[in-house]
N, C-alpha and C positions, 0 to 999 in steps of 0.2 A: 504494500500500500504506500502510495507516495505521500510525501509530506503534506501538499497542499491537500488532499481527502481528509488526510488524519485531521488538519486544522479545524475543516468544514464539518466532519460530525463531531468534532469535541465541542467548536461553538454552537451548532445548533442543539446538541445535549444539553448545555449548560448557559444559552440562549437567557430564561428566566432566570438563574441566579444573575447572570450579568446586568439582565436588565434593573432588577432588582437593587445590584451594588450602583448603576448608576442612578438609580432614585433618590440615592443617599446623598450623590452627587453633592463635591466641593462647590461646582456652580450652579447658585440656587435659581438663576434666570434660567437657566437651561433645560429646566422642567417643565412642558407646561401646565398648566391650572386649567383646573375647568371652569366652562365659560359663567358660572356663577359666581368663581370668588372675583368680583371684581373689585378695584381700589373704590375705595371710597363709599361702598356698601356696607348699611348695621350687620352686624350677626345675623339679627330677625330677615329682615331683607337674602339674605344670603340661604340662608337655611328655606325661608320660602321656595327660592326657586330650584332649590335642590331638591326639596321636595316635591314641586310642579314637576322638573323634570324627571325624578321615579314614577309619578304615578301616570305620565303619558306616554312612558314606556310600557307601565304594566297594560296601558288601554290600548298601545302601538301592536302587544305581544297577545292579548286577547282578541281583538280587530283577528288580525293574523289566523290564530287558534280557530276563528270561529266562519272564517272563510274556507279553512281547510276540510273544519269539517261539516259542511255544505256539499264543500267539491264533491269528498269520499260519499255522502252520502248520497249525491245524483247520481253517481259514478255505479253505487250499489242497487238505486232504482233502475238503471237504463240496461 
């Protein structure tokens, strides 16, 4: 096995710890934030849209859920 393979499955193996170590990151701009913590946002405000944006994920993943099973069940009437 040539070197350069060995490299490509050691980092891909250990992908997530790396990522991981650079989360920890000496450079703290270099992370990005998610688009709720904004500067100059209360807590309350913050936490609000953190929370708008979970629960229109869950209605994003329900939506989804409940189209599929529509699909499957025409799919079992035809």
């Amino acid at each position: 096995m040539g070197l350069r393979k060995y490299f490509k499955r050691y980092f891909e193996k250990h992908s997530a710890f790396f990522e991981g170590m650079g989360s920890l990151s000496i450079f703290p701009n270099s992370v990005r934030k998610p688009y709720w913590m904004k500067e100059g946002l209360t807590p309350q405000e913050q936490d609000y849209l953190a929370m708008k944006g979970d629960w229109e994920a869950v209605g994003n993943d329900l939506g989804c859920a409940m189209n599929n099973f529509k699909k499957s069940l025409a799919n079992k009437l035809i």
